[in-house]
Steps between C-alpha positions, in 0.01 A plus 500: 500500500360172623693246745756296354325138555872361593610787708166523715449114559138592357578180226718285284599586213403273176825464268295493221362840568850708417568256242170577302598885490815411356364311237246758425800764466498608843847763577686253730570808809144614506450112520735467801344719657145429498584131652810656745734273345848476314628511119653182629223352615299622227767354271448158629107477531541568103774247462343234706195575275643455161668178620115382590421599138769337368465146751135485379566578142750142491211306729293556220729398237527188699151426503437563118866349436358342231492813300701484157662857397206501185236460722252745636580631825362395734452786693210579259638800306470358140849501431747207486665371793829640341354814442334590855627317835753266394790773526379575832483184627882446338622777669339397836677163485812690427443713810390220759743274654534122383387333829203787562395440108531114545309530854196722307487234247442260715213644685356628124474129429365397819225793500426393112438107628263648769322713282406146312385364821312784574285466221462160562323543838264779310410260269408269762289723660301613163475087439315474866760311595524673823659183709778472301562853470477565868739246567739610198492880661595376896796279283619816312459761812765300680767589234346855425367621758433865392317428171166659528373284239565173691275663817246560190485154375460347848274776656279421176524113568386556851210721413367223231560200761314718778798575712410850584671592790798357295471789232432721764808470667688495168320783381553699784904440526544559140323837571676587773823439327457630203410819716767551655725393218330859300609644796888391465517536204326912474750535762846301371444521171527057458273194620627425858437096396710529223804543766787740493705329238125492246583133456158319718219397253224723554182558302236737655157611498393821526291538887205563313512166320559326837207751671254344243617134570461594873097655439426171320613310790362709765161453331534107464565483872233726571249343252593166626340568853213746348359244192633111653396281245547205748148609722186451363650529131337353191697210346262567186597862507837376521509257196309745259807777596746199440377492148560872434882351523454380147531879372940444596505236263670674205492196233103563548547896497750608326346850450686820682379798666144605460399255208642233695311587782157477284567176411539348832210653578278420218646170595427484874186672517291208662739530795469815517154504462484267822735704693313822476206356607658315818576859564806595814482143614743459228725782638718249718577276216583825240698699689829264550467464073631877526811490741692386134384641194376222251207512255237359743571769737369751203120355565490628866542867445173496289272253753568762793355776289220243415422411837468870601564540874645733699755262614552400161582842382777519791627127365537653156687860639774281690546277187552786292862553747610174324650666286476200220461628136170480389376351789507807683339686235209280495449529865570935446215494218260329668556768809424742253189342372361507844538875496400660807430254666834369533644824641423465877660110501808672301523723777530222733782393333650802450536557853630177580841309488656795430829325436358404203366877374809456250268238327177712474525706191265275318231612722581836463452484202149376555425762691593775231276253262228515783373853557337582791555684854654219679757429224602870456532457910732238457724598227563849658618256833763372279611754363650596820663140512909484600532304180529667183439221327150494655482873451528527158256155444231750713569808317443358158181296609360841691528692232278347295221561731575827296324674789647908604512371837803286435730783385602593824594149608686450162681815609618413838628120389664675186716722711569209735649312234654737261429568146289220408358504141243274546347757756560813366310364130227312705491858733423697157283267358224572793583872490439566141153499445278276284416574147 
């Protein structure tokens, strides 16, 4: 029998954990036993847990108060109100005492007014008006200082104004905290921001939101210094990229996704035409277009792969870590355009930052586009990788180099991580031979 985690000191138990079983019909003893703890204490992890069921089930009522009995819930069921949530959310009152119930309503109102301001300072931001919004953020953080989405706003003003190390150091603290915030919480079971009582205002982002914020401001600093527009730049250069800024206005272009990207470009070809033949003396003045995703910065993906150098190709693998939609997929399928040749810069990057390996599976998935020796090389590296999530991005992408040799590789990551699906099918489509 293994350790008890309590009784050895060898961890800390996560509340949640016994809870779970219960829920999934778990006997309570063989439950107490497993974690080394009481029916009593059992009793009240489940207690304390229906109560947080039944304190979130009235927030929400308060936030969609507006909700007659007739209509639909809200909740997104289908039914009527009076049909799904609104006895539960009766009952809750019911249960929750008058001061604690007028208390949550309170803070349901205040967190519904900030959700309006919140949107506010992302509109400001998709308007370019990145002053104003930066301002409007450092005004907000004062009062909530734990919304994620306030850091956004102003670490996305600060990028678009050129304050780099600004977003840097934003980007970098959010990570950090939203680190070890995952860790709290695997461990306790609640947000430590939130506060013992539950009743801070706290709205999160996942670390791997904050770790891509924190790449695109690592590479503006870093960019900065390597491409300074401000020695021996072109202001020509830099007027013809100015006028790529007329792809953001949306009056213009109203078209979406792809379509909408053929117009602008139908549109702007002159200046693009111009660009590609200045060639990576325009590099300085396109690169700080991509530290905020607008329209423009969906030209420079394709004038890198134009341009054709080495150092190019290496411009283009770090984009594709921006992990913008679209954007990044432009900058992923011209990788894969350049074929081999693109394998040995990959590499580079591979290798490097590897804080940031959580943001690679796009290029992984160039390389399992991309066969050759090196590539194979590279995914079988990965598949060794402490992250699963990187594990399973190189398993799929190696097998479909649908080469024999990768069977063994498949075999060892598969019993690392357990009965994976994806592996075992992608393990017998190689086996079972062709025709």
């Amino acid at each position: 029998m293994e350790d008890n985690p309590i009784a050895s000191g060898k961890g800390v138990l996560n509340p949640l954990q016994a809870v779970h079983e219960m829920i999934q019909g778990g006997d309570p003893d063989l439950v107490c036993t497993k974690y080394g703890i009481s029916r009593t204490q059992l009793d009240k992890m489940m207690s304390g847990y229906q109560a947080s069921l039944r304190e979130a089930a009235v927030a929400g009522c308060f936030t969609l108060s507006k909700t007659n009995r007739n209509d639909p819930c809200p909740c997104g069921s289908g039914k009527k109100y009076k049909k799904c949530c609104m006895p539960g959310h009766e009952e809750a009152r019911r249960l929750i005492p008058k001061e604690q119930l007028d208390q949550m309503e309170k803070q349901a109102k205040a967190c519904e007014k900030l959700e309006k301001e919140v949107l506010k300072g992302f509109e400001l931001i998709f308007s370019q008006e990145y002053e104003r919004a930066g301002q409007f953020a450092r005004k907000q953080i004062e009062t909530f200082p734990e919304d994620d989405r306030l850091h956004d706003i102003l670490l996305n003003s600060c990028l678009a104004l050129g304050g780099y190390d600004a977003a840097f150091r934003i980007a970098r603290e959010r990570w950090q905290a939203a680190v070890e915030e995952k860790r709290f919480f695997e461990e306790n079971g609640r947000h430590k921001r939130e506060g013992v009582d539950r009743d801070l205002h706290v709205h999160s982002y996942a670390p791997s939101t904050w770790l891509e914020r924190f790449w695109i401001a690592q590479r503006a600093c870093a960019w900065r210094e390597q491409y300074p527009a401000d020695v021996g730049g072109s202001p020509q250069i830099a007027k013809t990229v100015k006028k790529l800024l007329a792809a953001n206005d949306l009056k213009r272009f109203p078209g979406k996704q792809e379509e909408g990207f053929e117009a602008r470009r139908l549109a702007l070809a002159p200046v693009l035409e111009t660009l590609q033949s200045e060639g990576p003396a325009a590099i300085p003045f396109l690169l700080p277009m991509t530290y905020n995703f607008t329209w423009a910065s969906l030209f420079v993906p394709g004038l890198l792969h134009a341009w054709g150098y080495e150092e190019c190709v290496r411009i283009l693998a770090e984009l594709s870590m921006f992990l913008y939609p679209f954007f990044s997929q432009k900058c992923l399928a011209c990788l894969e355009q350049t074929g081999e040749r693109a394998v040995p810069v990959i590499s580079l990057v591979m290798e490097e930052n590897p804080d940031f390996d959580e943001l690679k599976a796009g290029l992984l998935n160039v390389l399992g586009n991309v066969e050759c020796k090196e590539s194979f090389e590279i995914l079988a590296k990965f598949t060794e990788h402490e992250n699963r999530y990187i594990v399973a991005c190189a398993c799929e992408a190696l097998s479909r180099h649908k080469s024999p040799e990768a069977l063994p590789i498949l075999e060892r990551a598969k019993q690392r991580l357990g009965s994976l699906s994806q592996i075992a099918s992608a393990m017998k489509d190689i086996a079972q031979p062709a025709g």
